[in-house]
C-alpha positions as CSV (number, residue, x, y, z in Angstrom):
1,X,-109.6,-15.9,-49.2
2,X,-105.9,-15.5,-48.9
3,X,-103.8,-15.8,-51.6
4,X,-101.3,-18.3,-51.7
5,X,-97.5,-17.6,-50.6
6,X,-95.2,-16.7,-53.6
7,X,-92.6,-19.5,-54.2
8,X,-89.2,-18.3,-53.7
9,X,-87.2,-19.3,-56.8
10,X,-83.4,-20.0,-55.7
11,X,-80.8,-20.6,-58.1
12,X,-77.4,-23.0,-57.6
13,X,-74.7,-21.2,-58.3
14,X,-72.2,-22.9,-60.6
15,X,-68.5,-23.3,-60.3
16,X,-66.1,-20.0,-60.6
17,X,-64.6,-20.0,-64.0
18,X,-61.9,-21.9,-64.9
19,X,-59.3,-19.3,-65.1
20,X,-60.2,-18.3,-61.4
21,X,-60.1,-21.7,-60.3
22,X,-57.0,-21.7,-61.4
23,X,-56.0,-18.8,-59.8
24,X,-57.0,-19.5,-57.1
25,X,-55.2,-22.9,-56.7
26,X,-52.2,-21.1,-57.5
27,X,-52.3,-18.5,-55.1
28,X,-53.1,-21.3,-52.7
29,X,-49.9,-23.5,-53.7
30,X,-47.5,-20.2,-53.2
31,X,-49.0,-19.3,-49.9
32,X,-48.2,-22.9,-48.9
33,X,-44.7,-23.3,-50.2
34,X,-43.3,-19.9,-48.8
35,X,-44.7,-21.0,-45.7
36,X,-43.0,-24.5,-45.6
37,X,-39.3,-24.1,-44.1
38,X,-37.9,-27.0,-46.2
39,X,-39.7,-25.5,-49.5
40,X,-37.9,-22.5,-48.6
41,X,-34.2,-24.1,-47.8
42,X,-34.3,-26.5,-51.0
43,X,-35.7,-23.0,-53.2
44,X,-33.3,-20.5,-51.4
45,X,-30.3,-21.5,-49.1
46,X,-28.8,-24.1,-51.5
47,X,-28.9,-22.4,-54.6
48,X,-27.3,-19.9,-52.9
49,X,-24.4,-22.0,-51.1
50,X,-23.6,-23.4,-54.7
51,X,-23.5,-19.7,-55.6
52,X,-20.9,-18.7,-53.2
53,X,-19.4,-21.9,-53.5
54,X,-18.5,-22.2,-57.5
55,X,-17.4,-18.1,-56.9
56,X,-14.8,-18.6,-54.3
57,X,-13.2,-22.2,-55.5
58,X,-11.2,-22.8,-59.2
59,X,-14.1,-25.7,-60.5
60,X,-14.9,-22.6,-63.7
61,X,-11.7,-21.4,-63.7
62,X,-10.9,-21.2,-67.9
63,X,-14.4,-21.0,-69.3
64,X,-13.6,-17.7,-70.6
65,X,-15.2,-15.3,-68.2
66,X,-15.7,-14.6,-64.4
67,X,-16.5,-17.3,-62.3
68,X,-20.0,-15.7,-60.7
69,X,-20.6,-14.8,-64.4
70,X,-20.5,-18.1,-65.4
71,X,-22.2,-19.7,-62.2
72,X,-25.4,-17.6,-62.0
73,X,-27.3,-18.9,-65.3
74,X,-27.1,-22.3,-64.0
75,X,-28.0,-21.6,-60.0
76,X,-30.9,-19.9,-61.5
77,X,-31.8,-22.8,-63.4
78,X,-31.2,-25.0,-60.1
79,X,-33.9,-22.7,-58.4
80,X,-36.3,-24.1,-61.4
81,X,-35.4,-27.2,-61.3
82,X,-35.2,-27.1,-57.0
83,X,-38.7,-25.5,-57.0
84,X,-40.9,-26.7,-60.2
85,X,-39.3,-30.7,-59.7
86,X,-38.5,-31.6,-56.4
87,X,-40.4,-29.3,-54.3
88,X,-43.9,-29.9,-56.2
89,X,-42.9,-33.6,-56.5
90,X,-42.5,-34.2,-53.1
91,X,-45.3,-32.1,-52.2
92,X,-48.1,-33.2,-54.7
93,X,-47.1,-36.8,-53.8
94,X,-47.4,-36.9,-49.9
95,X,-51.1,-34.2,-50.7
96,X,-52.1,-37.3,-52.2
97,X,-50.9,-39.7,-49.3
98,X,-53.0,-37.3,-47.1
99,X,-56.3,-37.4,-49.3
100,X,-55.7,-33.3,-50.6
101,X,-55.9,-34.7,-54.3
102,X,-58.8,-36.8,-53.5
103,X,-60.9,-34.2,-51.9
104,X,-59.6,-32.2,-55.3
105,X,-61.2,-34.2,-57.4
106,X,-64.6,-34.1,-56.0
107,X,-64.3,-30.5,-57.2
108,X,-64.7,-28.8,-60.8
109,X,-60.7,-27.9,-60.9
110,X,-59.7,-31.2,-63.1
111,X,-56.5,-32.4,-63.4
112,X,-55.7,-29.8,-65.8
113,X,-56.5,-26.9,-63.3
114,X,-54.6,-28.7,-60.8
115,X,-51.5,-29.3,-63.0
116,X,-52.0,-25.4,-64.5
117,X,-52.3,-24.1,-60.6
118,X,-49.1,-25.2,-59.8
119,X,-47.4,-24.3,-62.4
120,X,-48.1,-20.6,-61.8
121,X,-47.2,-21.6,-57.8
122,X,-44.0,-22.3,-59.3
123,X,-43.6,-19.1,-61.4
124,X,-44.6,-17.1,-58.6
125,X,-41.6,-18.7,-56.0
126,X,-39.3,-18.3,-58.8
127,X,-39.4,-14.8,-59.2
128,X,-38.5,-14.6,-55.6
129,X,-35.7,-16.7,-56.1
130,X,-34.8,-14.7,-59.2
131,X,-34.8,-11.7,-57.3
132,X,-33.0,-12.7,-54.6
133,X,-30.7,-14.8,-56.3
134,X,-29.9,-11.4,-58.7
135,X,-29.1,-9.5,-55.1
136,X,-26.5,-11.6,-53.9
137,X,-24.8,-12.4,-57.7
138,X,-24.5,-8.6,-58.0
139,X,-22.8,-8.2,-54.7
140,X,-20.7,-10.9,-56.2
141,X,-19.8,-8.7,-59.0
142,X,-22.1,-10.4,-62.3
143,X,-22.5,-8.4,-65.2
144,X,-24.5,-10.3,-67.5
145,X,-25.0,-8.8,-70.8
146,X,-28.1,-7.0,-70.8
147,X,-30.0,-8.1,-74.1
148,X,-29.4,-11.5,-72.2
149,X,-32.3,-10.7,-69.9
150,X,-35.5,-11.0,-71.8
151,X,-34.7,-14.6,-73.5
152,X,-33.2,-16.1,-70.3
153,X,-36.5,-15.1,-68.4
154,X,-38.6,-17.1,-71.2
155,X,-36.3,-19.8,-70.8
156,X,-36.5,-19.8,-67.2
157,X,-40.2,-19.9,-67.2
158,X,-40.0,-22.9,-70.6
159,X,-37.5,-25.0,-67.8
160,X,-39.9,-24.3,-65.2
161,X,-42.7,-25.8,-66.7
162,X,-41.0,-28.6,-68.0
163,X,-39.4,-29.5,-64.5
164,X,-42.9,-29.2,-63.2
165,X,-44.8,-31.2,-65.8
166,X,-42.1,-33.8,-65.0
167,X,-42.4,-34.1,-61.1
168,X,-46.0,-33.8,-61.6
169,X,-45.7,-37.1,-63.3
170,X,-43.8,-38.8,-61.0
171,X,-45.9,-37.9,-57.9
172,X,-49.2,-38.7,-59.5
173,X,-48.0,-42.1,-60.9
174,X,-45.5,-43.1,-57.8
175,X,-46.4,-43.6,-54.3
176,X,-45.3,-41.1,-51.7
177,X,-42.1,-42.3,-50.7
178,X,-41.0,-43.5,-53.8
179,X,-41.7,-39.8,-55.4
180,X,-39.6,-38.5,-52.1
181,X,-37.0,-40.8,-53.1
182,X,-36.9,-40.3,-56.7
183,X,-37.2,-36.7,-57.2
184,X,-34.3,-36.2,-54.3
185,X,-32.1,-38.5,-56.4
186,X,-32.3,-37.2,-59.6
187,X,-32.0,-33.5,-57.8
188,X,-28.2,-34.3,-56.6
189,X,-27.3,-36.6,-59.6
190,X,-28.8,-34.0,-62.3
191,X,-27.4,-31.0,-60.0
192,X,-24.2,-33.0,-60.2
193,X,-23.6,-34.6,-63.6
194,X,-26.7,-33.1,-65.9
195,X,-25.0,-30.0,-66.8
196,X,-27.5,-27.5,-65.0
197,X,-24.8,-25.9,-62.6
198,X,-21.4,-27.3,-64.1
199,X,-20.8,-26.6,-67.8
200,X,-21.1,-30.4,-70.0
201,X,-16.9,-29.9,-70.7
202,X,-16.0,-29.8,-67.4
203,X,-18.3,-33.0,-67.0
204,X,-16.9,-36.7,-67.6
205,X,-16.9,-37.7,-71.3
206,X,-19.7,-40.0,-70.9
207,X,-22.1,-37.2,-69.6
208,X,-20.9,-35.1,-72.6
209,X,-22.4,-36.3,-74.4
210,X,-25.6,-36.9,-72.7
211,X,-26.4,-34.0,-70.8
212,X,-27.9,-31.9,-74.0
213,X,-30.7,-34.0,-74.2
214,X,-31.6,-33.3,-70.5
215,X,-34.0,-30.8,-69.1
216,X,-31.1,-29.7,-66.7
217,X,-28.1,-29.5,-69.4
218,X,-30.6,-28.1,-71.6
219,X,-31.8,-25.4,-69.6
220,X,-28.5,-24.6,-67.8
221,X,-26.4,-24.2,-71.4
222,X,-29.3,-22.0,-72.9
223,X,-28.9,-19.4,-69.4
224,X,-25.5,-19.5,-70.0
225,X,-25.4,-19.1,-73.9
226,X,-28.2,-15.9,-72.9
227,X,-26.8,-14.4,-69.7
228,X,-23.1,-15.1,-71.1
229,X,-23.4,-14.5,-74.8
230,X,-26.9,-12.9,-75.7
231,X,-28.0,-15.8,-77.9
232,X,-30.7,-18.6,-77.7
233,X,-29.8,-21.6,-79.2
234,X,-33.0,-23.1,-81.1
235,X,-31.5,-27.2,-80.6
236,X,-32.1,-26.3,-76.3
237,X,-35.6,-24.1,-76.5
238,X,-37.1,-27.6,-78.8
239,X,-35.4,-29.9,-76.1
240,X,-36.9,-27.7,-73.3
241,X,-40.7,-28.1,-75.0
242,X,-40.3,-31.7,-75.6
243,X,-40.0,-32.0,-72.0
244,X,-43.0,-29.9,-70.8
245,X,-44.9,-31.2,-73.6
246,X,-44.5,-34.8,-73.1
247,X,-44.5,-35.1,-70.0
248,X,-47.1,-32.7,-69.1
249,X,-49.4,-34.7,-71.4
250,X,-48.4,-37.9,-69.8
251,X,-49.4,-36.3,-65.8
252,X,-52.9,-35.1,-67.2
253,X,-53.6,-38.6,-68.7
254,X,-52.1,-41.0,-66.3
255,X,-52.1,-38.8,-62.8
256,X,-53.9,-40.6,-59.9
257,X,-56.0,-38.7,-57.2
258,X,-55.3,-41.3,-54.5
């Protein structure tokens, strides 16, 4: 008599840990906005037209230093605010037009895995744009201070994630075209009149006294105060957290797949 045939035990495998998943996501959300031509103008070629452009006309003129020295801190922070608000807004809100966030969430990522992923997306296309942006201010002739660099690369990173945490919000709570319209708008006016590239005192009185409460006058006036000066001002770093942590907690409980 034969014996029977051994039963083959097979095990599921469960998801990759979280930190991979995460990872992963990230590496997936760089690979897809270096590849994206408008990603790469908004990130890249108008940062650095407002760099060339606040170097060769008078707008800095009497702010107590060179003009490139005084533009870079705040084109760097318009590459934050370019990359980690507007170019995740828009592109988180028309993934969910297309079902990308619904298929998403049928996997173990989460909303906080998501939100996390693109955040290091964001820190990984900022380095590029530090890099580069660094290239073409030196040709320009900056010399910021060098004790400047390791507290205006944590802020960097603190504005990043609280530009991200904030056009994550809007493009999980918004529909597509209203995120496309929203975080467009608020990239000219808070480009314009929030104090990231234009010091607040050459701003008009009402913005003044306004603009320190932002993300953008926040972030821009603590490059400059580093890059410039070699000091972090404590009022700016708590302003900067407010925004990532509010925010932030506000897109992981209200964020909608679909």
């Amino acid at each position: 008599m034969t014996s029977p045939l051994p039963v083959l035990e097979t095990k599921h495998a469960g998801p990759a840990p979280l930190f991979r998943r995460i990872l992963l996501q990230g590496r997936y959300e760089t690979i897809t906005m270096i590849r994206n031509g408008e990603q790469l103008i908004l990130a890249i070629i108008l940062p650095l037209l407002a760099l060339v452009g606040l170097t060769v006309t008078p707008l800095l003129d009497g702010l107590g230093s060179s003009r490139v020295d005084i533009a870079v801190p705040g084109i760097l922070a318009l590459c934050a605010m370019s990359t980690a608000f507007t170019g995740q807004g828009i592109a988180t809100g028309f993934d969910r037009r297309y079902g990308v966030l619904r298929f998403l969430s049928t996997t173990p990522l989460g909303r906080t895995g998501l939100i996390v992923g693109k955040i290091l997306a964001v820190l990984a296309v900022l380095v590029l744009q530090v890099l580069i942006v660094s290239v073409v201010a030196a040709l320009l002739g900056w010399h910021p201070r060098p004790e400047g660099w390791l507290p205006g690369l944590c802020l960097l990173i603190l504005g990043a994630a609280a530009f991200t945490a904030l056009g994550l919000l809007v493009a999980g709570t918004v529909r597509p075209e209203a995120t496309l319209a929203i975080t467009n708008l608020l990239w000219i006016l808070l480009g314009a009149l929030g104090g990231i590239v234009v010091p607040a005192e050459r701003l008009p009185a009402l913005a003044q006294n306004i603009v320190h409460f932002l993300p953008s006058g926040s972030l821009g006036q603590s490059l400059r105060d580093a890059f410039l000066h070699g000091t972090v001002s404590l009022p700016y770093v708590v302003v900067l957290l407010l925004w990532t942590i509010i925010p932030g907690a506000a897109a992981v409980r209200w964020f909608k797949w679909n």
